[in-house]
N, C-alpha and C positions, 0 to 999 in steps of 0.2 A: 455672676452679675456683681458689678462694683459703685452702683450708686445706683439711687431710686430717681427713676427719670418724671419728669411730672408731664401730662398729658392737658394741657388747659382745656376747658369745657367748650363744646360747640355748640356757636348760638343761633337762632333761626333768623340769620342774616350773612348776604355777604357782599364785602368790598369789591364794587366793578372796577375796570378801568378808565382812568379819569376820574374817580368820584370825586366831589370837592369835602375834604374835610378841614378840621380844625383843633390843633394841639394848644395845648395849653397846662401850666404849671410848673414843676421843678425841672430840672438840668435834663433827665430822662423824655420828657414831650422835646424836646431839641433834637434828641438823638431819634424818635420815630418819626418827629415830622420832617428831620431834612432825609433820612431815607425816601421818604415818601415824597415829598419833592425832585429827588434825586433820577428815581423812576416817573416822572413824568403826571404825579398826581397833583394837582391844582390845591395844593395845603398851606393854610397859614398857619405859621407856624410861632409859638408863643410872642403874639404879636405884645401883649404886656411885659415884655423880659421872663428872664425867669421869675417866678411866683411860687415860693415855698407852700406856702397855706393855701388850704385849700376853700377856707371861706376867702379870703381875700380874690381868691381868682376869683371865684363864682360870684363877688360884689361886683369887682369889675365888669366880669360879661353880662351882669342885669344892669350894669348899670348903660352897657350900650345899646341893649334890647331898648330903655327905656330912654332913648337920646340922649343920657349925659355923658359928661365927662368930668375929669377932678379939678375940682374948685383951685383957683388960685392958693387957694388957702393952704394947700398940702405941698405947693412949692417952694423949695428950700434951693442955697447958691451952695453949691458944694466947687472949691477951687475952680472957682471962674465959672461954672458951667449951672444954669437952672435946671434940676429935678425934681418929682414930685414923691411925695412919700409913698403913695399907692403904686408906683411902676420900679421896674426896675433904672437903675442909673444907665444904661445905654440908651435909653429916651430921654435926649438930654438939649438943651440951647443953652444960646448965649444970650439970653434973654426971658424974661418972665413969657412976654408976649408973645416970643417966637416959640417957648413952648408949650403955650396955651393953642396957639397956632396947629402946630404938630397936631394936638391929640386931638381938636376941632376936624382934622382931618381922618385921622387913625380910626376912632371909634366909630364913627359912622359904616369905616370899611370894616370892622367888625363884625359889626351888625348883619352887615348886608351876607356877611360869608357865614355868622350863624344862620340866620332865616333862609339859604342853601346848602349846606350841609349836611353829607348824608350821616357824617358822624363828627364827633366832638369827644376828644380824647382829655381826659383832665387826669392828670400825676398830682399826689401829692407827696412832700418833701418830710415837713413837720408838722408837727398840732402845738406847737410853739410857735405865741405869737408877741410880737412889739407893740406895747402901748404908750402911746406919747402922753408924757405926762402930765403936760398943758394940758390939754384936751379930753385927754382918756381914748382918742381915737385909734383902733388899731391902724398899724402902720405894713403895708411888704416891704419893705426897704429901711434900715434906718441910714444909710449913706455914710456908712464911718462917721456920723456925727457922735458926740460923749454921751457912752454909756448913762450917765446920769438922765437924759433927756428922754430915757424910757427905762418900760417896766416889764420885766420878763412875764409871759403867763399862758401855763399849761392850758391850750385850747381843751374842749369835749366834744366829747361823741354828737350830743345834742344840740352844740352850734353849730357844726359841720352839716349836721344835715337838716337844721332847720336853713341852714345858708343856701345850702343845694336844693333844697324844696321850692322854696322861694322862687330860683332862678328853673328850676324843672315847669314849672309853672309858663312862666313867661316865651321861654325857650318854644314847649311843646302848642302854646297858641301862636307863635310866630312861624312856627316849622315843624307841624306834628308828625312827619316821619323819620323824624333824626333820631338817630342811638346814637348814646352817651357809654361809653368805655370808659372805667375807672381805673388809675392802675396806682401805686402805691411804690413810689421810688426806693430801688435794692439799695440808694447812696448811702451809708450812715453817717448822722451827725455829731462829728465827735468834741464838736463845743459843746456839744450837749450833754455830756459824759457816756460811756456805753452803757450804763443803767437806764439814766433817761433816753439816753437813743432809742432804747427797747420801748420804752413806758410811751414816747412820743410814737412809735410807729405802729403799735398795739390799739389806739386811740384812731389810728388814721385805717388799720384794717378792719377796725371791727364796724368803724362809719362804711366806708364804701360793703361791707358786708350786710348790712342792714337796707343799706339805699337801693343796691340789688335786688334782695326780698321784699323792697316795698314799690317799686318802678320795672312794669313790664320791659320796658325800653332801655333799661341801662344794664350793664354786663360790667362784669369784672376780669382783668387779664392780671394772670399772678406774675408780674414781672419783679416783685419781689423776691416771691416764693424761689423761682425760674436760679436765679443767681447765687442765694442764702442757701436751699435745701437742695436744687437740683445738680446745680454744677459745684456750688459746695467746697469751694480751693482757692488758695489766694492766687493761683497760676493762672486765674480767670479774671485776676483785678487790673486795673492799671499800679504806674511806680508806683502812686498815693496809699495802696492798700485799701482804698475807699471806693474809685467809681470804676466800674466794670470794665474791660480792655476788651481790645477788640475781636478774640475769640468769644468774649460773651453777648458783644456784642450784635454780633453776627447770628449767635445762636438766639437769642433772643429775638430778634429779626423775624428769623426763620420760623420761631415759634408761634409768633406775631400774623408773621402772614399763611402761614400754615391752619390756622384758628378762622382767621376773619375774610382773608379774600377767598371770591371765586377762583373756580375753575382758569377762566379765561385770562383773569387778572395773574394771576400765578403764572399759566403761560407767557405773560406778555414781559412778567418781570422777567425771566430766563431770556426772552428773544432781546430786550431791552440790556441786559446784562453783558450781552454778547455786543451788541452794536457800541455802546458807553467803553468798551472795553478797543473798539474801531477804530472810534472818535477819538481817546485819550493816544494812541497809537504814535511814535514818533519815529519814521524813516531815517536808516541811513545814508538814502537817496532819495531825495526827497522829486527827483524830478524822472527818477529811474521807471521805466515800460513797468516793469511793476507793480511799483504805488500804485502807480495814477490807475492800472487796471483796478487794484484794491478799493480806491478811491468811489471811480463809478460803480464798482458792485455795493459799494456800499450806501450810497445815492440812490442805487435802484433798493434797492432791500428797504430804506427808509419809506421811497415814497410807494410801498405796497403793503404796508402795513397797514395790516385790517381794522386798525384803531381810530377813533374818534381822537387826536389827539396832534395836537402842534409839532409838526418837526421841521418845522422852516427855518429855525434856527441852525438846526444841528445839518441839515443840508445845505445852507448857506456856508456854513463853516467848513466843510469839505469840498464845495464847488469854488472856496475862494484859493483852493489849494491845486487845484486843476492847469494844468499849461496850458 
C-alpha cells in the first residue's frame, strides 16, 4: 500500500435525482456545481462569483433571505464597466443603474433557490479579508483598485461562525430541511505566502469543524484533505502547481458523489454519462443508415428514462439531426 486513502464520512442524508441545490464560494463550488449541472441537477451555481471568505458569502446569502441587495454605495467604475465591492467582477454594467438593475433581479432568485434547496454547498477559499479604508467595510473583491485603498486582515474562527450562525438561522426558518455541506478549498494562496496559506486555511478548517459539531444539519466533505493528504503529488495539479487537474478532479467528484448521493442518483449519473457521451458524438457520415439508426436509439433511451427530469432539450437536439 502506497498512500493512505481517506474514506469521507457518511451522513444520514442522500442526494436524489434532480434535487435543487446551491454552491457557493471560492473556485472549487464552480467545479461541483457545474458537475452537477452537467448531470442534469437543477444547481445554482456561485451565483455571487467566486467568493473567497467565507463570512462574506454567508452576508450575502442573509442578505437575500432578508430581501436586500448591495447598496449603491459599494459600486465602483472599474475600466468602463460598474462593479460592486461585495460580488465578484463578472457581475458587471455599463452603468450604476443597469447594475443595480441586475442584482434587483439576481437576489430575489437567490432567495427563492435557498428557501428550495435540498442542500447549500459553501467552499471557503481564505480567512483573509479586504477592508476598505474609507469605510472600514469588509470587501470580496477589491477590483485591481490600489492596494492603498485597503487593509489586509487575518479573519477568526469566531467571525466565521458567528457569520454562519446568523445566516443558519435565517436559512433554517426559510427552509428547515436543507443541509449545508462545508467544504474548505485544496487551492493555496500563494499571495499569501505558504506560512500564511497554512495559518489562513487552519482558521477556515477548524471553523467549519466547529459549525459541524454545533449544527445537526451541516456536514463537512474533506475536499481539502482529499487532494493534500490523500492523492498527495503534484501529478494531480494543474500547470499552476496550485488548483487540482483533472485526474483530481474526477476523483474528487467521485468521492463527492460516492458520500452524498443515493442509490438511484448514482445510477442515473452512469446512464446520464453514457447518453452525454451520445449527444457530444460527431459522425463521419452524418446522414449514413447508421447514425441515424444511432440517432433514434438514442431518442428512444432518452425519452424512457425513469427520471423526473427535462430532456427535451437534448432530444430536440438529436431529432434536429434526423433526415
Amino acid at each position: 500500500m502506497f498512500r493512505t486513502e481517506l474514506q469521507p464520512a457518511s451522513p444520514d442524508f442522500r442526494i436524489e435525482v434532480a434535487a435543487p441545490l446551491l454552491t457557493i464560494g471560492s473556485c472549487f463550488s464552480d467545479l461541483i456545481g457545474q458537475r452537477l449541472q452537467e448531470y442534469k441537477f437543477p444547481a445554482m451555481v456561485n451565483p455571487f462569483g467566486t467568493i473567497f471568505h467565507p463570512a462574506i458569502a454567508c452576508q450575502l446569502m442573509q442578505m437575500a433571505l432578508e430581501g436586500q441587495c448591495p447598496s449603491p454605495d459599494t459600486f465602483v467604475q472599474l475600466e468602463g464597466r460598474w462593479v460592486s465591492h461585495l460580488l465578484h467582477s463578472r457581475l458587471h454594467a455599463q452603468s450604476p443603474e443597469v447594475l443595480g438593475e441586475k442584482l434587483q433581479t439576481l437576489f430575489p432568485a437567490v432567495k427563492e433557490q435557498l428557501k428550495k434547496a435540498e442542500v447549500v454547498m459553501l467552499t471557503s477559499g481564505t480567512a483573509f479579508l479586504y477592508i476598505e479604508e474609507a469605510n472600514g467595510q469588509a470587501v470580496a473583491n477589491c477590483h485591481k483598485q490600489p492596494q492603498k485603498l485597503f487593509r489586509k486582515q487575518l479573519g477568526s474562527v469566531e467571525e466565521i461562525t458567528t457569520s454562519f450562525n446568523a445566516l443558519f438561522q435565517l436559512l433554517k426558518e426559510a427552509n428547515p430541511s436543507v443541509k449545508i455541506i462545508l467544504t474548505v478549498s485544496p487551492v493555496r494562496h500563494l499571495k499569501d505566502t505558504l506560512e500564511l496559506n497554512a495559518v489562513s486555511k487552519s482558521i477556515l478548517r477548524l471553523a467549519a469543524h466547529q459549525l459541524q459539531e454545533m449544527h445537526q444539519d451541516v456536514y463537512y466533505f474533506p475536499s481539502y484533505e482529499l487532494l493534500l493528504d490523500d492523492l498527495r503529488d503534484y501529478r494531480f495539479y494543474g500547470r499552476d502547481l496550485l488548483h487540482p487537474g483533472e485526474e483530481a478532479e474526477e476523483y474528487i467528484w467521485q468521492k463527492f458523489t460516492a458520500t452524498y448521493f443515493s442509490e438511484n442518483a448514482l445510477r442515473f449519473i452512469k446512464e446520464w454519462a453514457q447518453i452525454r457521451r451520445a449527444l457530444s458524438h460527431r459522425p463521419f457520415n452524418p446522414s449514413s443508415a447508421a447514425h441515424q439508426q444511432f440517432l433514434q436509439k438514442t431518442i428512444e433511451k432518452l425519452s424512457r428514462l425513469p427520471y423526473q427530469i427535462d430532456v427535451s432539450q437534448e432530444i430536440s437536439q438529436l431529432k434536429s439531426q434526423l433526415l
